[in-house]
N, C-alpha and C positions, 0 to 999 in steps of 0.2 A: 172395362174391368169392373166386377163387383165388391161391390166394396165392404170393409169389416162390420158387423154387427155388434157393437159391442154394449149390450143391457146398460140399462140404470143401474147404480147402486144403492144397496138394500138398504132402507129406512128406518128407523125405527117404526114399530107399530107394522110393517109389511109382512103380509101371510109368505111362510115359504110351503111348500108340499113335501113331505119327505115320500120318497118311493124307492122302492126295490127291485131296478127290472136286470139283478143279476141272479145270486145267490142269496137265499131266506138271510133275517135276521133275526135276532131275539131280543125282544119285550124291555128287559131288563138295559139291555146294552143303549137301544134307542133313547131308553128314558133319560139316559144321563146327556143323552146330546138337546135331546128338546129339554132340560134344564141349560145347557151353555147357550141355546137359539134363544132360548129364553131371556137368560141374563143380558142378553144384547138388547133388550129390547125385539125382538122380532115376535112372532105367533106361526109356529110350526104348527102343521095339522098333517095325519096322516092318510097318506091315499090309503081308499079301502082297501086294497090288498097287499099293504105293506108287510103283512106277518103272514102272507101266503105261502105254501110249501109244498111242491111237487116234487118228489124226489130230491135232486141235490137244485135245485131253484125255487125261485121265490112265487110259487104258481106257472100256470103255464104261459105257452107265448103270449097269448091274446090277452090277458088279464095285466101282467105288466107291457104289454104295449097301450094297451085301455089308461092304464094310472098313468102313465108318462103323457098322451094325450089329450087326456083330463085337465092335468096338469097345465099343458103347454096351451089349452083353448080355454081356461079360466082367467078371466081380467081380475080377476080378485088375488088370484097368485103370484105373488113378484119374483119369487125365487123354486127353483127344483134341487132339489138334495138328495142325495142316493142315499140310501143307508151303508150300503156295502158295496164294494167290489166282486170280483166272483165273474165264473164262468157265467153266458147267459146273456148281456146284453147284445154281443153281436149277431144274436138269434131275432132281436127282434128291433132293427135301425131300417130296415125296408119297412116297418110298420107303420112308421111315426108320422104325422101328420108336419110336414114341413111347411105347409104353408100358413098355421098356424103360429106354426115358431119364428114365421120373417112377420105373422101379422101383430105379434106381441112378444116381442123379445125376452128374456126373464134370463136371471143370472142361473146357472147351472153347475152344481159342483159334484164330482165325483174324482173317482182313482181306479188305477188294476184294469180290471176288462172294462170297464163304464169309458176307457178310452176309445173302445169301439163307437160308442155314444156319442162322445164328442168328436167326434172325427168325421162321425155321419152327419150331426149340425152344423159344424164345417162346410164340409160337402154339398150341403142341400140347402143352406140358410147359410152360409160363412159368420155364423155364431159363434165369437169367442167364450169360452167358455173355462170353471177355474177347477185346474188341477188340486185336488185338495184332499183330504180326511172325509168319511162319510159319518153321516147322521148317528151312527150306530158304535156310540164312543167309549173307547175303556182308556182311563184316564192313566193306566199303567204304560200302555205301549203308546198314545199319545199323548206328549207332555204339552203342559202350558204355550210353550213357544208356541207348538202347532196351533192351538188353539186360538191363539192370537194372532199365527199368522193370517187361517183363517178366516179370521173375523176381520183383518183390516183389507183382505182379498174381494170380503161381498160387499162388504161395507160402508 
């Protein structure tokens, strides 16, 4: 039987990555989340082609398989954050480098189609992983609670 994966939990001071490998985000909305990563004490940084846009996604396949990868083969990364949900990631979960993700584990938080994501870490790494709010926060349609919750989910 193989058995669960389940990351560290996130530190203060530990980098997360924010990526985008569903649908684009916008600038403005991000910022308000890497101010809440922030406040945690954490250090969000954005993969390069976080604010990518091809048509209705966030760049094309190869570019958010790249950031996700990036991602999951940096020892300096403790955490992956989606920005958003959104058609798109099921396009690109054959791409991911899975043996990177059993060689260093990292908390992973997404929602929406990013459940294709996790489902493929699962599958290829039995990485748990936390169903949650993306990086790309509007404090109207997610309140406090969410926010707390989380934060005490990486945390």
């Amino acid at each position: 039987m193989i058995e669960t994966v389940r990351p560290a939990a996130l530190r203060p001071g530990d980098q997360v990555m924010l990526v985008s490998p569903s649908g684009p985000t916008r600038p403005e909305r991000v910022a308000r989340g890497i101010e809440l990563l922030t406040g945690w004490g954490l250090r969000p940084v954005l993969a390069p082609n976080a604010y990518a846009r091809k048509g209705y996604l966030a760049g094309d396949d190869a570019l958010r398989a790249a950031d996700l990868n990036a991602a999951f083969a940096d020892p300096a990364v403790r955490g992956v954050l989606c920005t958003r949900g959104g058609y798109g990631a099921q396009r690109i979960v054959d791409l991911i480098d899975m043996a990177a993700v059993r060689r260093d584990p990292k908390v992973v938080v997404g929602f929406s189609d990013i459940t294709a994501l996790q489902l493929a870490l699962w599958r290829g790494a039995r990485l748990a992983t936390v169903h949650g709010p993306g990086a790309a926060w509007l404090d109207e349609r997610t309140p406090a609670a969410s926010a707390e919750s989380l934060r005490r989910g990486m945390i």
